[in-house]
C-alpha positions in Angstrom: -39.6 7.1 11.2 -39.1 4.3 9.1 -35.9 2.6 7.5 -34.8 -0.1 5.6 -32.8 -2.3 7.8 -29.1 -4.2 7.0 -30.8 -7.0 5.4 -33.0 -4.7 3.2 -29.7 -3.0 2.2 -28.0 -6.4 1.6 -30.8 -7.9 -0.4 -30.5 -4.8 -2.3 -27.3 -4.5 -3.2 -27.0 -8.3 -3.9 -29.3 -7.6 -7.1 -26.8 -5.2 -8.8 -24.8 -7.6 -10.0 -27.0 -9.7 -10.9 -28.9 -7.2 -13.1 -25.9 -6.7 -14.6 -24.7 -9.6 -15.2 -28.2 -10.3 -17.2 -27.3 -7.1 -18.9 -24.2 -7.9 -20.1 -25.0 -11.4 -21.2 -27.9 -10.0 -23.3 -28.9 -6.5 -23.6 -33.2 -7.3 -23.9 -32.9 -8.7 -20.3 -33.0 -5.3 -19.0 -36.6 -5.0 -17.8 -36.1 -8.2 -15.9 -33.0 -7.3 -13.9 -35.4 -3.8 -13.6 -38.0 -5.9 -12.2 -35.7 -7.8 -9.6 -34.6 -4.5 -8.1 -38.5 -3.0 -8.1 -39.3 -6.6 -6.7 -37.3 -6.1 -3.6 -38.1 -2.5 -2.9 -42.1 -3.8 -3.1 -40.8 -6.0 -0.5 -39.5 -3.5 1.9 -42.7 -0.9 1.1 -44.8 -4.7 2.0 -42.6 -5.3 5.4 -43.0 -1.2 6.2 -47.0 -1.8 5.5 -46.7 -4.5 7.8 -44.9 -3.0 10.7 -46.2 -2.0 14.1 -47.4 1.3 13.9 -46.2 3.7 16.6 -49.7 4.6 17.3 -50.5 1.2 18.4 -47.7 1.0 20.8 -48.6 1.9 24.4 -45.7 1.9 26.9 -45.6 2.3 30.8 -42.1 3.6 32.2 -41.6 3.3 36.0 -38.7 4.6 38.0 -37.3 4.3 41.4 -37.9 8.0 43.4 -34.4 7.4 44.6 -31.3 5.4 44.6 -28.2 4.9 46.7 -25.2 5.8 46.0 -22.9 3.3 44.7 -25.7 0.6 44.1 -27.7 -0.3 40.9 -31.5 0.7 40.2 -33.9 -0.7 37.6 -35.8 1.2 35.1 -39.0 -0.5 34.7 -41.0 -1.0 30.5 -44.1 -2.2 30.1 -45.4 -2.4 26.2 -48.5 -3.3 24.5 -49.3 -3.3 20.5 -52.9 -2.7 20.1 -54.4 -5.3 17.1 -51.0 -7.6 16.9 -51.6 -10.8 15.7 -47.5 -11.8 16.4 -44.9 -10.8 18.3 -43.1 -8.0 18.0 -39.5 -7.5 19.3 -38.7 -3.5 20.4 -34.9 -2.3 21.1 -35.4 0.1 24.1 -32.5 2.4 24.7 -33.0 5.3 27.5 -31.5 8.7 27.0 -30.7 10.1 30.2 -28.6 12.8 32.0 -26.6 12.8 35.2 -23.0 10.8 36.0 -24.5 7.5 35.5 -22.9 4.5 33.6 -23.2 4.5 30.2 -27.3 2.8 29.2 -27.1 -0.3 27.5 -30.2 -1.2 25.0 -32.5 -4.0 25.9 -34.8 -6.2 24.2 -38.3 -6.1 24.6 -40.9 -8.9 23.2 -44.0 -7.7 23.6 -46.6 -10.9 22.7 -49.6 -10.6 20.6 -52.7 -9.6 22.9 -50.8 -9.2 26.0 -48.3 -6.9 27.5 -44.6 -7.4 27.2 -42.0 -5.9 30.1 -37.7 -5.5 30.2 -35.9 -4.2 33.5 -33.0 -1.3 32.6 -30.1 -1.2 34.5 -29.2 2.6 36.0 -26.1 2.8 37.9 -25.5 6.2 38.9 -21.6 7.2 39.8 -22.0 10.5 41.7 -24.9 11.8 43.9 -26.7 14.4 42.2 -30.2 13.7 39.7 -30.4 11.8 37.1 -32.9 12.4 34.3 -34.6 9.9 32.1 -35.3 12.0 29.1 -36.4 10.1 26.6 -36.4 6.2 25.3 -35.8 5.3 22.2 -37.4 2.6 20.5 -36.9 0.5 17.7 -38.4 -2.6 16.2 -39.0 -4.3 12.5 -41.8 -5.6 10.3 -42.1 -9.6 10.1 -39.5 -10.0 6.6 -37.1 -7.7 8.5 -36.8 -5.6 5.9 -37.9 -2.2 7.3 -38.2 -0.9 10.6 -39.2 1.6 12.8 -37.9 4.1 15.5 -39.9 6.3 17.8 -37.9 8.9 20.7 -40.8 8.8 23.2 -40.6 11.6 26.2 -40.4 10.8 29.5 -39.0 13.5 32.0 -38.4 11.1 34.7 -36.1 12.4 37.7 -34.3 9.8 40.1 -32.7 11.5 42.7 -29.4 10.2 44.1 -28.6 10.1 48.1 -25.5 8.5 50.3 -26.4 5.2 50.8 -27.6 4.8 54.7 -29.3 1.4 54.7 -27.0 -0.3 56.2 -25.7 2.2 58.9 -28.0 1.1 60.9 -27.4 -2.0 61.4 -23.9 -1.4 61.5 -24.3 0.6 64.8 -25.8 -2.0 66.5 -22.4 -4.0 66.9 -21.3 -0.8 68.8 -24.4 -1.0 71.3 -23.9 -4.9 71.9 -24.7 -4.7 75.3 -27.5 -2.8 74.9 -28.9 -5.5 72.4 -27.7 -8.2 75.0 -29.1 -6.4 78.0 -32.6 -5.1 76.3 -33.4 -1.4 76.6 -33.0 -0.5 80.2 -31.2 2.1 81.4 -27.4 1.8 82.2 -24.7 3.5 83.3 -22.1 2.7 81.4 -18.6 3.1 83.1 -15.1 3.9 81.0 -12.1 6.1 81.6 -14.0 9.4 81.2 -13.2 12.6 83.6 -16.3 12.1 85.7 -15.9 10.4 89.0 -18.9 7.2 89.3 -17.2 4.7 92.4 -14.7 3.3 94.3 -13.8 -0.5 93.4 -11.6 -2.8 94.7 -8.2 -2.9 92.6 -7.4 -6.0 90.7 -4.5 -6.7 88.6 -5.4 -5.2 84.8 -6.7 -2.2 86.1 -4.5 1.1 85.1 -2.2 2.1 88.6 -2.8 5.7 87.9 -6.6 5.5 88.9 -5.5 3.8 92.3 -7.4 6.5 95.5 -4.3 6.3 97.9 -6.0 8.3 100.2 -8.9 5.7 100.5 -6.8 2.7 99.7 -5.0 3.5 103.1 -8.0 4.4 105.1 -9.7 0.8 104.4 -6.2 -0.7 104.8 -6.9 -2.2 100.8 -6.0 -0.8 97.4 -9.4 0.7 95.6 -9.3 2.2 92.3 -11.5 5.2 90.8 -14.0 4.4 88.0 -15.4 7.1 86.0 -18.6 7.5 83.9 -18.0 7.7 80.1 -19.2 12.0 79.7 -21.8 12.7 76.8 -23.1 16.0 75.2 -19.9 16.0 73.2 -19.8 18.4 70.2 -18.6 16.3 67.1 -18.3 18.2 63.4 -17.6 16.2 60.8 -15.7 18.5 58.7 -15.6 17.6 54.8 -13.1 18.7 52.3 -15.1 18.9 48.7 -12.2 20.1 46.6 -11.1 18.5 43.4 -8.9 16.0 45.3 -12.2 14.4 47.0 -13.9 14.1 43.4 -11.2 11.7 42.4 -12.8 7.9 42.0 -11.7 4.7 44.5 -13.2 1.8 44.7 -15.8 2.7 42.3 -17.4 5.9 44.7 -15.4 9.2 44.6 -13.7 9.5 47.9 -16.2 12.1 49.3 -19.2 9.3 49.3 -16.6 7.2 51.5 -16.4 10.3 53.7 -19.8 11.0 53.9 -20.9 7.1 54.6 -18.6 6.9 57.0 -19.6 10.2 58.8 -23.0 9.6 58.7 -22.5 6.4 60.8 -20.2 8.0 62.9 -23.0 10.7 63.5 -25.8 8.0 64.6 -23.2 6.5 67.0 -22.6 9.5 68.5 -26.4 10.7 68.3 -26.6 7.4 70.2 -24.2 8.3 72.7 -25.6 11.5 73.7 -23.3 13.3 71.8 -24.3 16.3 69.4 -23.5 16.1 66.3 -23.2 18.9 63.3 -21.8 19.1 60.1 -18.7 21.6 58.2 -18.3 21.7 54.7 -15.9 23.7 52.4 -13.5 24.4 49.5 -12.1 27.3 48.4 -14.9 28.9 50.6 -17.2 27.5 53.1 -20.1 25.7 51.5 -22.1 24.5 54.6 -22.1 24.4 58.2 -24.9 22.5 60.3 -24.8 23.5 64.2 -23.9 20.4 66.7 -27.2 18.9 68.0 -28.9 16.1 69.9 -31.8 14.0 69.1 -33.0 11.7 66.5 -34.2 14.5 64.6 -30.5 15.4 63.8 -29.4 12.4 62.0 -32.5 13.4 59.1 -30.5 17.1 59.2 -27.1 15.4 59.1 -28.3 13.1 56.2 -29.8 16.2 54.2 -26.8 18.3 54.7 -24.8 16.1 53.6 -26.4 14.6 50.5 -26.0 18.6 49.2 -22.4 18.5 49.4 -21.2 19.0 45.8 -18.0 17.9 43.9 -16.2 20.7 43.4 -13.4 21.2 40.7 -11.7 23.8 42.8 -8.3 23.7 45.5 -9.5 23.5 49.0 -8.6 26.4 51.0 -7.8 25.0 54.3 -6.5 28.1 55.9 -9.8 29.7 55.3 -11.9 26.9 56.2 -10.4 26.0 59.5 -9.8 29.3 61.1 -13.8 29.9 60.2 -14.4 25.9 61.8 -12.3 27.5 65.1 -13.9 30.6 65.1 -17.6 29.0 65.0 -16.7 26.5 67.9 -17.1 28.0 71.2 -16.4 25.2 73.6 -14.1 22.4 72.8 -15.3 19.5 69.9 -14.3 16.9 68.3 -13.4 17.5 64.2 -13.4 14.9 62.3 -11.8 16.3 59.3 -12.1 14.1 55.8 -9.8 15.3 53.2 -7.0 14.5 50.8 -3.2 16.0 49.9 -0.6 14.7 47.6 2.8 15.6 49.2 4.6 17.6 51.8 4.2 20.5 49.3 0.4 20.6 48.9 -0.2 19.8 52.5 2.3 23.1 54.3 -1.1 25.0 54.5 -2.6 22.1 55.7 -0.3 21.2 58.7 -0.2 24.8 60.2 -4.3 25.3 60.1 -4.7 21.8 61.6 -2.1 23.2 64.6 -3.9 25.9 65.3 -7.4 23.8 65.0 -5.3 21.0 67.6 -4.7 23.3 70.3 -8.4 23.9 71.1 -9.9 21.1 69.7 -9.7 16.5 69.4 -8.9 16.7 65.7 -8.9 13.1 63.8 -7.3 13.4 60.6 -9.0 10.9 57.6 -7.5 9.9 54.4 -8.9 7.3 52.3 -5.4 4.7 51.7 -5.4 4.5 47.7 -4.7 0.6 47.1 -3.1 1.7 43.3 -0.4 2.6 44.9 0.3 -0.5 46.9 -0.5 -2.8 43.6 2.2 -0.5 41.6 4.6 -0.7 44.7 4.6 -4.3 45.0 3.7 -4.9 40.9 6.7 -7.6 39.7 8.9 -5.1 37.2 8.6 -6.0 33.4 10.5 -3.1 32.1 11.6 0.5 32.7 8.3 1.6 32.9 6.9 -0.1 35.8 10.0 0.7 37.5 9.6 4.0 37.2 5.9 4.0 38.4 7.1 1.9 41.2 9.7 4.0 42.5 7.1 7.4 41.9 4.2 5.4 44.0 6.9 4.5 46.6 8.1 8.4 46.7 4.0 9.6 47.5 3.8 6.8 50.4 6.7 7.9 52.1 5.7 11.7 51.7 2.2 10.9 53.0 4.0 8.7 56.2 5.7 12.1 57.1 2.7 14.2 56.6 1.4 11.8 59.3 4.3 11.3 61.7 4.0 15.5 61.6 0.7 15.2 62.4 0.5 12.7 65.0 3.3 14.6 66.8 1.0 17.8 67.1 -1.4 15.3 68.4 -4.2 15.0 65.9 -5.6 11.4 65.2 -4.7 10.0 62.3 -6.5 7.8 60.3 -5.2 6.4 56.9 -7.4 3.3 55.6 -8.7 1.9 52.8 -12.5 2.3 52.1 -13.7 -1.1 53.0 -12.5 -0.3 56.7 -13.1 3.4 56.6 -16.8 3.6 58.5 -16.1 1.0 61.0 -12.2 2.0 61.8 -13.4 5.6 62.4 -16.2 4.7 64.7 -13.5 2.6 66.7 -11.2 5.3 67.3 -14.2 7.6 67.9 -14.9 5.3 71.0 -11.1 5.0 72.0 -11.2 8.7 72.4 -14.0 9.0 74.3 -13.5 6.0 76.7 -9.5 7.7 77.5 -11.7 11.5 78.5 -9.9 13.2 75.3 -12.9 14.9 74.9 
């Protein structure tokens, strides 16, 4: 399609008044002011003539297969003009679908004779696909009077995953020893329910593990050690309701959940433990049995990349009883959701005491650092006051949510995203190493 451009426009209108001011000063000038307007509508038919034809213009899209969650991806655009003899500068704007960031236009200057290339920024928000549909392209004659613009199909598909690139190396600062150490086999020793030796007691050691019975037949004190138990069941239970869709940090609150799960799951796959998977909203939307093996992190990854976002209230009465019913021996659920007050979480607290009195249940919420800034914001005027005293109302109801919780026993766990993966993994351990399991 081809256009006039602003100048054209400009250059157009700026010979109006000129034609009439010829006309008005004498009436016979006429056929010249007609002659300055044809002039400069020959010069935007010349500068169309002269433009790039779309027909000449080869172009070369290449897209990344995948990309992480919550990091950026580039869009590859080669060009080439067939016949140029100068250079000729194309605006490239993608047209795309999927919760990405808005596309910004780059310029492309493709040389004469040789082929020209831009990068495009994608930056997707949720997980999901994103489609590159089309590009757009748009570029001028050599006056810059006309130009033209070409919608060029692509069908390009990028799919988007939970970012797992660095889990990996996170868990190795939980296996330090077995870094230090190399890759023999060891036994490692904690406070688990399984009896491994007798040692002689030394002043740190816990006085409950003391053997009085052996302590007074060797005439010294010796303490009991026990071996740290494995083949665990941990589910890592996700809440997808409308309160998890809700952006922090830049990543809605269920990619923190699943990011930190996942590297809670290859810990624990580490450990020996099995692993498996529970998600639901208003009804249950995925469940992936507990299992062993290396071949259970690629499940837990899959499962977990098709959790949707959901614009529905989580039904937690529903989904816990059907967690309890499925789990036949006793587990540890790690439970990732979000509430608002004492109101929305009543349901809440009565499935998770049920759920607690078979099961280790750690509790996560994601700490919301808006409310902290509004709390602690210097007042200018009634307004902020009254956000401050609103955010300050929602922390306290959320501390009694989890004083209410901690007394039925479950684990709480209420930290901001930066801290979530790595705090969760700690407590994780901490249970294990006291034999809550």
């Amino acid at each position: 399609m081809i256009r006039p451009t602003p100048r054209a426009v400009l250059l157009f209108g700026a010979t109006v008044p000129v034609a009439i001011g010829l006309m008005i000063h004498d009436q016979t000038l006429w056929p010249i002011a007609l002659d300055l307007g044809l002039f400069v509508l020959a010069l935007i038919g010349l500068d169309a003539l002269l433009c790039a034809r779309p027909s000449r213009l080869s172009l070369t899209v290449d897209a990344p297969p995948r990309l992480y969650i919550g990091s950026e991806g580039q869009l590859s655009v080669s060009a080439a003009i067939e016949g140029a003899s100068r250079a000729v500068s194309i605006q490239v704007l993608p047209e795309q679908s999927g919760d990405t960031a808005p596309p910004e236009p780059a310029r492309l200057d493709v040389p004469p004779g040789a082929v020209g290339s831009v990068t495009l920024r994608v930056r997707p928000l949720r997980r999901g696909r994103i489609t590159i549909e089309a590009l757009w392209l748009r570029w001028r004659g050599p006056l810059g009077l006309a130009g033209r613009s070409q919608r060029r199909p692509q069908a390009l598909t990028i799919d988007v995953v939970p970012d797992i690139r660095g889990i990996a190396s996170a868990a190795v600062q939980f296996f330090s020893r077995d870094a230090i150490d190399g890759i023999k086999v060891q036994r490692q020793k904690g406070e688990g329910t399984e009896f491994e030796a007798l040692r002689d007691h030394v002043q740190g050691l816990d006085n409950r593990f003391v053997d009085w019975k052996h302590s007074a037949k060797h005439l010294k004190l010796l303490s009991k050690e026990f071996r740290i138990e494995r083949n665990h069941q941990i589910v890592l239970a996700f809440d997808t309701g409308y309160l998890m869709a809700e952006p922090i940090d830049g990543l809605p609150r269920l990619d923190h959940a699943i990011h930190a799960g996942l590297l809670l799951g290859w810990v624990a796959l580490r450990s020996g433990d099995h692993v498996g998977s529970f998600g639901f909203d208003s009804r249950i939307r995925q469940y992936l049995q507990p299992s062993p093996g290396r071949n259970a992190f690629a499940r837990l990854q899959n499962a977990s990349g098709q959790l949707g976002y959901r614009a529905e209230e989580t039904n937690f009465t529903l989904g816990l009883a059907e967690l309890n019913t499925r789990l036949k021996r006793r587990a540890l659920v790690v439970l990732f959701t979000e509430f608002i007050d004492t109101t929305t979480a009543g349901l809440l607290l009565e499935s998770l005491q049920r759920m607690a009195n078979r099961h280790a249940v750690i509790f996560v919420t994601l700490r919301d650092p808006l409310l902290a800034d509004i709390v602690e914001a210097e007042p200018a005027g009634f307004r902020p006051v009254a956000e401050a005293v609103v955010a300050r109302d929602l922390q306290r109801e959320r501390a009694v949510v989890l004083e209410r919780l901690a007394r039925m026993g479950v684990h709480c766990l209420e930290i901001p995203p930066r801290g979530l993966a790595v705090g969760l993994v700690n407590r994780y351990l901490t249970i294990k190493q006291r034999g809550l399991l």
